[in-house]
RODO-2510 file (C-alpha; in nm, 4 decimals, decimal comma):
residues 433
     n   res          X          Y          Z
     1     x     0,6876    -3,7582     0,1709
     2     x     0,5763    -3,4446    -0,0141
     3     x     0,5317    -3,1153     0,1937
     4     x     0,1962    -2,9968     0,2042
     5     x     0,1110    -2,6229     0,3976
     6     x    -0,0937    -2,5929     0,7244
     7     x    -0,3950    -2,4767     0,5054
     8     x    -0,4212    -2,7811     0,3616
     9     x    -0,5029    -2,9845     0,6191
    10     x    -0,8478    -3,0424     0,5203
    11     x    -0,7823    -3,2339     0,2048
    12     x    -0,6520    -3,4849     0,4019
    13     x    -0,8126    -3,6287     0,6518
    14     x    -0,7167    -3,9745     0,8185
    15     x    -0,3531    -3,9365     0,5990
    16     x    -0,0328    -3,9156     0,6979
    17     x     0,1205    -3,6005     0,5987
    18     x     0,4571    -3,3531     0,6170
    19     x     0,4222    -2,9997     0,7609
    20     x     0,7370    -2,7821     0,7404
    21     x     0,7795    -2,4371     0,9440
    22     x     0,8925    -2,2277     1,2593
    23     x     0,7689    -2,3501     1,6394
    24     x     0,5747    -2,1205     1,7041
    25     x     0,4079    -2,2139     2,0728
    26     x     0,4610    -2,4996     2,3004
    27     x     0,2387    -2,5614     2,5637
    28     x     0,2624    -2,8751     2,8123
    29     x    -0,0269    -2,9577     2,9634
    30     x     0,0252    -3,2680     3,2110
    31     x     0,0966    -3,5807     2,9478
    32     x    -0,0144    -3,3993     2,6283
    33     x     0,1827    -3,1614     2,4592
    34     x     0,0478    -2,9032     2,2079
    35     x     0,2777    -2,7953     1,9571
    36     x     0,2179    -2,5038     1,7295
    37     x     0,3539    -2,4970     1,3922
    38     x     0,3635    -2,1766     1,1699
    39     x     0,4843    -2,1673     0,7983
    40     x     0,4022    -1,9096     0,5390
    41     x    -0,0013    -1,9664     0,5292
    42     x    -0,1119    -2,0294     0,8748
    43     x    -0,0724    -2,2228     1,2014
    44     x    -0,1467    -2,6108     1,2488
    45     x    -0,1230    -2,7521     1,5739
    46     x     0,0611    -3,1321     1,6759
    47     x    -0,0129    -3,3130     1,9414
    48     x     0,3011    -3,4308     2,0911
    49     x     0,2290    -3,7555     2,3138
    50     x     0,5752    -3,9100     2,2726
    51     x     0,7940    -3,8227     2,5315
    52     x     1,1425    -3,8481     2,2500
    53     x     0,9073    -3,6022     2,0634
    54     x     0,8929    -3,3611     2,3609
    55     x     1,2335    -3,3804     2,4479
    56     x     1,3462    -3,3022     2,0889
    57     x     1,1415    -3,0124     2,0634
    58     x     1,1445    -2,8561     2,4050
    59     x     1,4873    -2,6887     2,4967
    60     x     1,4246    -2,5543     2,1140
    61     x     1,3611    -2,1379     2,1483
    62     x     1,0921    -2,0681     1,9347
    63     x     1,0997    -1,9943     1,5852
    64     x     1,3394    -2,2928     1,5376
    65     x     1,2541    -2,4726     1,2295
    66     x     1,0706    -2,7675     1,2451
    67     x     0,9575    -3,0758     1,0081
    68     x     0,6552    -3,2263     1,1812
    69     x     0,4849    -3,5890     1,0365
    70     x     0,1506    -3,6632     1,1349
    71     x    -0,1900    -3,8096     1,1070
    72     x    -0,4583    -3,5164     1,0242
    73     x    -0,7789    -3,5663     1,2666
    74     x    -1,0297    -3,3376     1,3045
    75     x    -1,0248    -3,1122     1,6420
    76     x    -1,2848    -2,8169     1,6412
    77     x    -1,0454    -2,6549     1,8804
    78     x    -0,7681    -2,6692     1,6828
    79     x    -0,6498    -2,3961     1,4846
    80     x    -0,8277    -2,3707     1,1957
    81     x    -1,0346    -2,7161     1,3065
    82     x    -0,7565    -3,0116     1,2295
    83     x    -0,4456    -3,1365     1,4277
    84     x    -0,1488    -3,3642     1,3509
    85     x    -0,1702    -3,7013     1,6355
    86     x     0,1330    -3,9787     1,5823
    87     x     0,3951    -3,7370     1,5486
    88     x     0,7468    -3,7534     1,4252
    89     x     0,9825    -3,4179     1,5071
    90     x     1,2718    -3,3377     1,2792
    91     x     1,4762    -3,0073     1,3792
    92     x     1,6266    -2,8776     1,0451
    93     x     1,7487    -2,5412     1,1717
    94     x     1,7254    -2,4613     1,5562
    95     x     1,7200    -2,0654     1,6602
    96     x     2,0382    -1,9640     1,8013
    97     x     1,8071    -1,7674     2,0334
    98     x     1,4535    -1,6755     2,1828
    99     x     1,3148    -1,4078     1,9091
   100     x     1,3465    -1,0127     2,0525
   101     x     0,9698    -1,0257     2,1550
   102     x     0,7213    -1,2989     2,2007
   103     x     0,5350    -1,3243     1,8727
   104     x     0,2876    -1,5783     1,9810
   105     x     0,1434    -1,3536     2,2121
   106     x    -0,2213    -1,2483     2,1688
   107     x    -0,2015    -0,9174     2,2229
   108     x     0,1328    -0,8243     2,0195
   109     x     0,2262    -0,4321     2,0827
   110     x     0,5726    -0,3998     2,0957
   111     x     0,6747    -0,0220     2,0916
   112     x     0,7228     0,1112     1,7270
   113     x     1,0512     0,1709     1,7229
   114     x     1,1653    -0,1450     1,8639
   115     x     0,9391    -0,3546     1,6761
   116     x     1,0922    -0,1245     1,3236
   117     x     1,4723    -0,2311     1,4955
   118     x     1,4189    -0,5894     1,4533
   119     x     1,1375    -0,6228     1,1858
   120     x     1,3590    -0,9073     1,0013
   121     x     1,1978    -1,1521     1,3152
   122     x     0,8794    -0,9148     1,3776
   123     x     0,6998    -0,9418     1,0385
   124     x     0,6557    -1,3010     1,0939
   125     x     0,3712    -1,2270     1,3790
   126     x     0,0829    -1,3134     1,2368
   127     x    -0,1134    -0,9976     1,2540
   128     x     0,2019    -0,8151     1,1242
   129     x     0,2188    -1,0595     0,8281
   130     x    -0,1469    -1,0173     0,7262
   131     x    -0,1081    -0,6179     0,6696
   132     x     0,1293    -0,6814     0,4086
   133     x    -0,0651    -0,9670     0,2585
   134     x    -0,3214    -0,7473     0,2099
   135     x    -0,0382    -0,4931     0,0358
   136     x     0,0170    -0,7544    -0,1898
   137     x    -0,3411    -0,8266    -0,2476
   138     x    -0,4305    -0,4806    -0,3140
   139     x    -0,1267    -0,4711    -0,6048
   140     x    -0,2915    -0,7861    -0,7589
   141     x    -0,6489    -0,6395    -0,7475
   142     x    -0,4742    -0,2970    -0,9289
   143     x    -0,3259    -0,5065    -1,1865
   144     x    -0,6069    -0,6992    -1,2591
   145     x    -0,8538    -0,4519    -1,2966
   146     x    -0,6228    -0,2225    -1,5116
   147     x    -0,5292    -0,5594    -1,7328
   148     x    -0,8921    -0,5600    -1,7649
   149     x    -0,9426    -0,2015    -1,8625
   150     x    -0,6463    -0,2486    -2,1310
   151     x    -0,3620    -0,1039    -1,9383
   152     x    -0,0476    -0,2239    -2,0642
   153     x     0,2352    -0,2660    -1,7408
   154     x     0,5875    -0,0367    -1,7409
   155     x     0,8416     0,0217    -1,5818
   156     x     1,0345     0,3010    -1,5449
   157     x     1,3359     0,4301    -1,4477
   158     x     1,4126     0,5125    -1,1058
   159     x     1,7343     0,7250    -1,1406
   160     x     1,6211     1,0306    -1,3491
   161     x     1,8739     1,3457    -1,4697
   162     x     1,5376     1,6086    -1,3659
   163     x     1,3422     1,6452    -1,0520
   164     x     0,9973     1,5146    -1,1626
   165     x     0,7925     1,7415    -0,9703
   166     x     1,0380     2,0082    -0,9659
   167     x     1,1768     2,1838    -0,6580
   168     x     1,4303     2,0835    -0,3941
   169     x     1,2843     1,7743    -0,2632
   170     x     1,4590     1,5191    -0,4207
   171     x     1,7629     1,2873    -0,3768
   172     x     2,0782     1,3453    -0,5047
   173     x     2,3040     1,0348    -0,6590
   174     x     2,6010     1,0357    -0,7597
   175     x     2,5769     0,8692    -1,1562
   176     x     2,9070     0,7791    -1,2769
   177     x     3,0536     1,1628    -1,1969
   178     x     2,6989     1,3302    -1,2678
   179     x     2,4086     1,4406    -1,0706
   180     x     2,1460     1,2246    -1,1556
   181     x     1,8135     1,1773    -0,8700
   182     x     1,6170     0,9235    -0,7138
   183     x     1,2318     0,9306    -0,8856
   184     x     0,9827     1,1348    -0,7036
   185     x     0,7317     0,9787    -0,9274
   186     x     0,6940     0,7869    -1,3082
   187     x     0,5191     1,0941    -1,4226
   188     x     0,7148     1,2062    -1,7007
   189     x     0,7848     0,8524    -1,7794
   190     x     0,3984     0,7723    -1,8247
   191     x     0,3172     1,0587    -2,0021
   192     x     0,5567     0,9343    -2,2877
   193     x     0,4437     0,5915    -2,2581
   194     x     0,0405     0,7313    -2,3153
   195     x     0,1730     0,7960    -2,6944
   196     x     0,2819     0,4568    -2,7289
   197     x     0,0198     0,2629    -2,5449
   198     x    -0,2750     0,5288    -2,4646
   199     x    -0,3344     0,3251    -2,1152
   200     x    -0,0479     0,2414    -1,8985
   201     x     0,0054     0,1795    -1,5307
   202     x     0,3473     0,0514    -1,2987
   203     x     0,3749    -0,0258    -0,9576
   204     x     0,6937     0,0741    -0,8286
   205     x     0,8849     0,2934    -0,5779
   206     x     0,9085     0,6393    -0,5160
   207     x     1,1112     0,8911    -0,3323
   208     x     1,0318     1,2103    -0,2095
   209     x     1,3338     1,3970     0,0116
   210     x     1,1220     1,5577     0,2494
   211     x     1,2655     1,6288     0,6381
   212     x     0,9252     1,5457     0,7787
   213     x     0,8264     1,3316     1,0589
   214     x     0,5109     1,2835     1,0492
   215     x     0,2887     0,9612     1,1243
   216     x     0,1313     0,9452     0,7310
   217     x     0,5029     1,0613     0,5062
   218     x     0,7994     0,8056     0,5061
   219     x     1,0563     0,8718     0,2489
   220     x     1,0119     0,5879    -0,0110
   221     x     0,7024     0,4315    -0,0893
   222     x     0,5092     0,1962    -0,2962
   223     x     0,3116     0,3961    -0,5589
   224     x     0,0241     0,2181    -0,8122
   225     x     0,0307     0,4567    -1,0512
   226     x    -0,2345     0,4720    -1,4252
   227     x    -0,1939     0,7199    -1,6993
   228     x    -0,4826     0,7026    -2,0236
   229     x    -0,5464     0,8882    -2,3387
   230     x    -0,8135     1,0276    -2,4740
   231     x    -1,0062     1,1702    -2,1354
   232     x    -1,2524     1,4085    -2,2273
   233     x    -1,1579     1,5721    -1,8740
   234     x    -1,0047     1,4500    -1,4856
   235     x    -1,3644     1,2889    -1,4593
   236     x    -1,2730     1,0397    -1,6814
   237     x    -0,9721     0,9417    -1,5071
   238     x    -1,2261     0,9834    -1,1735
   239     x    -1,3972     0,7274    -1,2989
   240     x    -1,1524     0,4735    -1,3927
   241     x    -1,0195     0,5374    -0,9980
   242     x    -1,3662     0,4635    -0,8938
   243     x    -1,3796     0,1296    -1,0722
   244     x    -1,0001     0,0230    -0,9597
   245     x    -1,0983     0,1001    -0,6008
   246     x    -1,4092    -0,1125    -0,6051
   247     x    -1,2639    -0,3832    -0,7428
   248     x    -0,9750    -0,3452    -0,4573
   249     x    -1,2270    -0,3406    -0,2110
   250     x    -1,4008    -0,6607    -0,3472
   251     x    -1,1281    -0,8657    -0,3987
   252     x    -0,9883    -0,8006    -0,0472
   253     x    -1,3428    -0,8865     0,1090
   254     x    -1,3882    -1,2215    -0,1343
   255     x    -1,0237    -1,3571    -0,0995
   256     x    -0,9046    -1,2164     0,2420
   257     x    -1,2003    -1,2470     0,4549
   258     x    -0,9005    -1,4206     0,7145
   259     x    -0,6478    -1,1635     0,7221
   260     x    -0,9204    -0,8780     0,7431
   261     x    -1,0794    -1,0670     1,0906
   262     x    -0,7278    -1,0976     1,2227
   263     x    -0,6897    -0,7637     1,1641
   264     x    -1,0042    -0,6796     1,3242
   265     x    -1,0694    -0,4744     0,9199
   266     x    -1,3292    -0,5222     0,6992
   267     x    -1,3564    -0,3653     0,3598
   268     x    -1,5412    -0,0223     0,3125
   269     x    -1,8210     0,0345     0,1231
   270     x    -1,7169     0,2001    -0,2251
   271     x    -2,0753     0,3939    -0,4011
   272     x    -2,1365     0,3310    -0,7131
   273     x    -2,0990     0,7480    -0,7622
   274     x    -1,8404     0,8843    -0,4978
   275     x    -1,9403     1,1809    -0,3870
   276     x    -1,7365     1,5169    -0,4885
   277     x    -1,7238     1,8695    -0,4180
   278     x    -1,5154     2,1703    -0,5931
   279     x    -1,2060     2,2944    -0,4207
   280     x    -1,3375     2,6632    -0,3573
   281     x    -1,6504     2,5374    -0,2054
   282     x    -1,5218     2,2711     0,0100
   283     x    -1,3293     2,5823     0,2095
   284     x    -1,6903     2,7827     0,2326
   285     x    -1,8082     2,4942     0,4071
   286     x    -1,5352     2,4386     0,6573
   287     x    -1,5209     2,8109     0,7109
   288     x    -1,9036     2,8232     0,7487
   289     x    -1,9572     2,4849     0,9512
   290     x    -1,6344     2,5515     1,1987
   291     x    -1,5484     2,8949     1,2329
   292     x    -1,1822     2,8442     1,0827
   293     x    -1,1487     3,0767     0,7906
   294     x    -0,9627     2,8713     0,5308
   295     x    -1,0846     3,0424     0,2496
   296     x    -0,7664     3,1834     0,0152
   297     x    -0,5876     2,8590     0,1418
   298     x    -0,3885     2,6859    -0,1459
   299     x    -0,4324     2,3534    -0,0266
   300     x    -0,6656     2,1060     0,2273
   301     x    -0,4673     2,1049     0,5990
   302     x    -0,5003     1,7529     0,7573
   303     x    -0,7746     1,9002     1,0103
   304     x    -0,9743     2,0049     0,6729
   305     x    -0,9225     1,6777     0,5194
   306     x    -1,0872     1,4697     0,8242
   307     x    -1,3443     1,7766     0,8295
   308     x    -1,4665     1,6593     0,5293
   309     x    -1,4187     1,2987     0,5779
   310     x    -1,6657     1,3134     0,8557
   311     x    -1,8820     1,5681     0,6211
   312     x    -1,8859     1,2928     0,3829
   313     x    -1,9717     1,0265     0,5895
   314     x    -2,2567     1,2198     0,7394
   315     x    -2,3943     1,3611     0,4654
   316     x    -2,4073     1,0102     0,2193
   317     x    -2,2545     0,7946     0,4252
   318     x    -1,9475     0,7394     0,2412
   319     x    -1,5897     0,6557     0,3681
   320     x    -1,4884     0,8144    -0,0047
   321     x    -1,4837     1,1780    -0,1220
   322     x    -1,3170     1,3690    -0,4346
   323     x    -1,2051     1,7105    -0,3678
   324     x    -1,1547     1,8739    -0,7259
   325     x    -1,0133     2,1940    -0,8894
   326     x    -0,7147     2,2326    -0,6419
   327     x    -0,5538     2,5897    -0,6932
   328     x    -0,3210     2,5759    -1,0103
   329     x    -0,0489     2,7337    -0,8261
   330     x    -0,0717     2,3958    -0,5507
   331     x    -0,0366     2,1938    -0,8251
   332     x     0,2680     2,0861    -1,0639
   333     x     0,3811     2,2434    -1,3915
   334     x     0,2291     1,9896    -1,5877
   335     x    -0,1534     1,9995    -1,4688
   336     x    -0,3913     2,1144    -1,6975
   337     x    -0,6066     2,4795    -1,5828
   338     x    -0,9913     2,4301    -1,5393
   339     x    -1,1111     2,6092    -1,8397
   340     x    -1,4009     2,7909    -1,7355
   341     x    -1,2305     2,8666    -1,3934
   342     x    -0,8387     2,8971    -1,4853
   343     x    -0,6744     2,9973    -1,1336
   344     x    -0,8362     2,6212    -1,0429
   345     x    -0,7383     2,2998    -1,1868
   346     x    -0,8671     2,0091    -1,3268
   347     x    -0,7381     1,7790    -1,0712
   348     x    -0,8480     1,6298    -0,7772
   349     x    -0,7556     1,4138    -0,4959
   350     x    -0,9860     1,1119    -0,3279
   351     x    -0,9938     1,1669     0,0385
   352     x    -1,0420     0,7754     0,2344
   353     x    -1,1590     0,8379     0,6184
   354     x    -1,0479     1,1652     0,5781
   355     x    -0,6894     1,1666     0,4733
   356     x    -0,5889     1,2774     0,1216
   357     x    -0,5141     0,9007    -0,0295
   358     x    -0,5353     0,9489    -0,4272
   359     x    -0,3868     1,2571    -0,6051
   360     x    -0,4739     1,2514    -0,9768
   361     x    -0,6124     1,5019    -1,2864
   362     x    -0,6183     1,6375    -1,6651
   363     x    -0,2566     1,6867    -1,7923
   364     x    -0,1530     1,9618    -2,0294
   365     x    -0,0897     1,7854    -2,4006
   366     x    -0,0033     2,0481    -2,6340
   367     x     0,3540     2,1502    -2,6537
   368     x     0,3087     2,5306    -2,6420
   369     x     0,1050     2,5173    -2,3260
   370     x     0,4275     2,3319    -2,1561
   371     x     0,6579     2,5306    -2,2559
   372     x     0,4555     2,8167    -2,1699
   373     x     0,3946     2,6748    -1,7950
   374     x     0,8046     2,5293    -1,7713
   375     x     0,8628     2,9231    -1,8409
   376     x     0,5728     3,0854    -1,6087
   377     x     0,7681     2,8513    -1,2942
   378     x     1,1154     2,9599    -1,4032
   379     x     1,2033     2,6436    -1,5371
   380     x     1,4041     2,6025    -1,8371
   381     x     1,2316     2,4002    -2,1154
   382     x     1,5817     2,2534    -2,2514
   383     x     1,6073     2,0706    -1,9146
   384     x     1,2849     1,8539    -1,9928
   385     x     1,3884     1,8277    -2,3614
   386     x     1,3485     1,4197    -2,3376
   387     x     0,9825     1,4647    -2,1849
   388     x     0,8657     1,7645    -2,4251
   389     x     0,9401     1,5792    -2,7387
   390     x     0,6392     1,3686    -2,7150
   391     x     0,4500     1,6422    -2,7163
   392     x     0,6031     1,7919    -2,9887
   393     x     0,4964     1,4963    -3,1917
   394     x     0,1379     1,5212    -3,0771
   395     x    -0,0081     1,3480    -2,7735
   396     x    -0,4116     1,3438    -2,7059
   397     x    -0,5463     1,4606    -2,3834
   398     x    -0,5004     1,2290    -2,0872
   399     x    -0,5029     1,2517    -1,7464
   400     x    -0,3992     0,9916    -1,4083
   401     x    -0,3515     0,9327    -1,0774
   402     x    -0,1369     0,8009    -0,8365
   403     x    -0,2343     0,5749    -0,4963
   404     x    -0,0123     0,5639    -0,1984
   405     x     0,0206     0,1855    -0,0825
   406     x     0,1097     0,2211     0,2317
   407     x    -0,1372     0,5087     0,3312
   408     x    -0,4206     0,3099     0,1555
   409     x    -0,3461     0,0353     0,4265
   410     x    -0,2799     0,2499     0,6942
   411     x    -0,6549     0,3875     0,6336
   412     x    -0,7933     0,0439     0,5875
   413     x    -0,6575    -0,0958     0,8714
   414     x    -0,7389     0,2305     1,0796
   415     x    -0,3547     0,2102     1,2037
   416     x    -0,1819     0,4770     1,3802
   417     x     0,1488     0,5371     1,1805
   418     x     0,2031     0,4659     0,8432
   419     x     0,5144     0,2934     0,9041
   420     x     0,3205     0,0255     1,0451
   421     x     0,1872    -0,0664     0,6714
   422     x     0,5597     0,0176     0,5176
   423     x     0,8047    -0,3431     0,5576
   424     x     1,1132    -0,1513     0,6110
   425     x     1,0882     0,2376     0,6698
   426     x     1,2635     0,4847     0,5407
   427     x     1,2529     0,8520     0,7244
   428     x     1,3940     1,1307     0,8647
   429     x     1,5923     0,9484     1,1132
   430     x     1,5634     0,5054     0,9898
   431     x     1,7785     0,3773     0,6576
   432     x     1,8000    -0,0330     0,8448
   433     x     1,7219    -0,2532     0,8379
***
């Protein structure tokens, strides 16, 4: 008999079918025996009436694995509505032992730092499961929309002989007797590729060596990264963020309507025209609205960040704001200088709910103007010798951006710490599992 998955059960009604998966709940009530089944998709529930059945299945701990054949019937209070009755048990792999915590509790809140310890058995709780569904739902969104926009998909390498970004927070690797580093972002690597392709995206991993511990940095994560030709400025590239995060947004709410409920989530509203205010004037307002005088500051604290999240949301009721022409000394060698306002950029990041979750811009493209900002940060030009010669061979403007995966979730989901939305953290203090 072929194996069909607990979400199926609807297409056949009144057959005999095979459901394979972990037990996931057992619960004996008098002669009839409910049996909860879990496997990649859902849950289906058996009813056990046999007492051989029973026997086989209850000295099992859970998360044993389990081939159950059945009749599907309709049972409205069922998990999702149908039930296997005339069961057969088969045990193909019984645990060894109970799992660390009970994952078919209802309320599921296992301390963060032993749920991280033993997240090879946790991430199969069904609420844990669904956050990085949605992760994977959110790539597939960003890739389609890009295909769509006629991005071309790279990747690029994550072992580099130059610190991206420059500066000391980076990782160190030993390369075959030579310093080579651990990626703090594809940013040179897309730049190039914008001469070959003029739109080009990757999601991939990053790593940033920063001895933070903090509850929205980890170490290495998941970036979703676009570079594009031919911008007339960072609005452009605003734009094209706009359209990739509404098309996020509505393919999580049209195709993950189940994993948002279970999450107790539900997709924000993305405007048509997000609204946006200039770096310089954004610090006015917190200085005038709250008293704190920011103004001089080189970048957005957290506290200024939710200030205007909640300004935002007040003002046109959005969950989305761009905060533009960051101060050109915040930002890296490679940004390109507002030109009617030079000290300022043009670059901006997209604040979600109030926490910085986008950081994109207008790069420099003529080869003078690099080597003239390499030089103005004390950086040697012959060290980015492989990056600078596509600009010696002419490039066009362009400009990207770069979204944090895990953040994006952890904002979505309104979670606590984003190594709740990261499947195996790496910070200050966790390399395992």
């Amino acid at each position: 008999m072929e194996r069909i998955m607990t979400t199926q059960l609807a297409e056949h009604i009144g057959e005999r079918v095979l459901l394979q998966g972990w037990r996931f709940r057992l619960r004996r009530l008098g002669g009839i025996n409910f049996l909860a089944l879990r496997d990649g998709w859902g849950i289906a529930q058996a009813v056990l009436d046999e007492a051989d059945e029973v026997a086989t299945v209850a000295p099992l701990p859970d998360e044993s694995v389990l081939a159950i054949e059945g009749v599907v019937a309709i049972a409205p209070q069922a998990p999702g509505g149908f039930e296997l009755r005339e069961c057969r048990v088969h045990v193909l792999s019984p645990a060894e032992a109970p799992p660390p915590f009970e994952l078919n509790k209802r309320v599921f809140k296992p301390g963060l730092d032993v749920f991280l310890d033993h997240a090879a058995v946790g991430l199969r709780q069904p609420q844990k499961r669904a956050i990085f569904r949605l992760g994977a739902a959110i790539m597939h969104a960003y890739r389609g929309y890009l295909y769509g926009e006629g991005f071309t998909e790279i990747q690029t390498p994550k072992l580099v002989g130059t610190a991206t970004e420059g500066g000391a927070n980076v990782f160190p690797v030993d390369y075959l007797g030579r310093t080579a580093y651990l990626a703090q972002s594809p940013q040179f690597y897309k730049q190039i590729m914008v001469g070959v392709y003029e739109r080009v995206f990757e999601v991939g991993p990053v790593f940033r060596a920063e001895p933070h511990n903090t509850a929205r940095h980890i170490n290495e994560y998941v970036s979703l990264d676009a570079e594009m030709g031919f911008v007339h400025d960072h609005h452009t590239v605003m734009g094209v963020l706009s359209g990739v995060m509404r098309a996020i947004v509505g393919h999580l709410g049209a195709h993950h309507e189940q994993d948002l409920a279970l999450l107790e989530a539900a997709p924000p509203h993305v405007p048509e025209a997000i609204p946006e205010v200039y770096f310089p004037e954004a610090l006015e307002m917190i200085w005038r609205e709250t008293g704190r005088d920011v103004r001089g500051e080189p970048d957005l604290a957290p506290e200024d960040e939710r200030w205007l999240g909640e300004w935002a949301r007040e003002r046109y009721e959005s969950d989305w704001v761009f905060v533009t022409g960051y101060p050109m000394a915040k930002r890296p060698f490679y940004t390109h200088p507002n030109p009617a306002d030079p000290a300022y950029s043009n670059s901006f990041d997209l604040l979600f709910r109030g926490t910085e979750l986008v950081t994109g811009g207008q790069r420099l493209h003529r080869y003078e103007d690099y080597v003239a900002a390499l030089e103005a940060r004390r950086l040697n030009p012959e060290d980015f010798a492989g990056y600078l010669e596509a600009f010696r061979h002419g490039m066009p403007p362009h400009g990207g951006f770069a979204i944090g995966l895990e953040r994006f979730l952890m904002q979505l989901l309104g979670l606590a710490n984003i190594r709740e939305t990261t499947l195996f953290p790496r910070d200050l203090t966790r390399l395992a599992p």
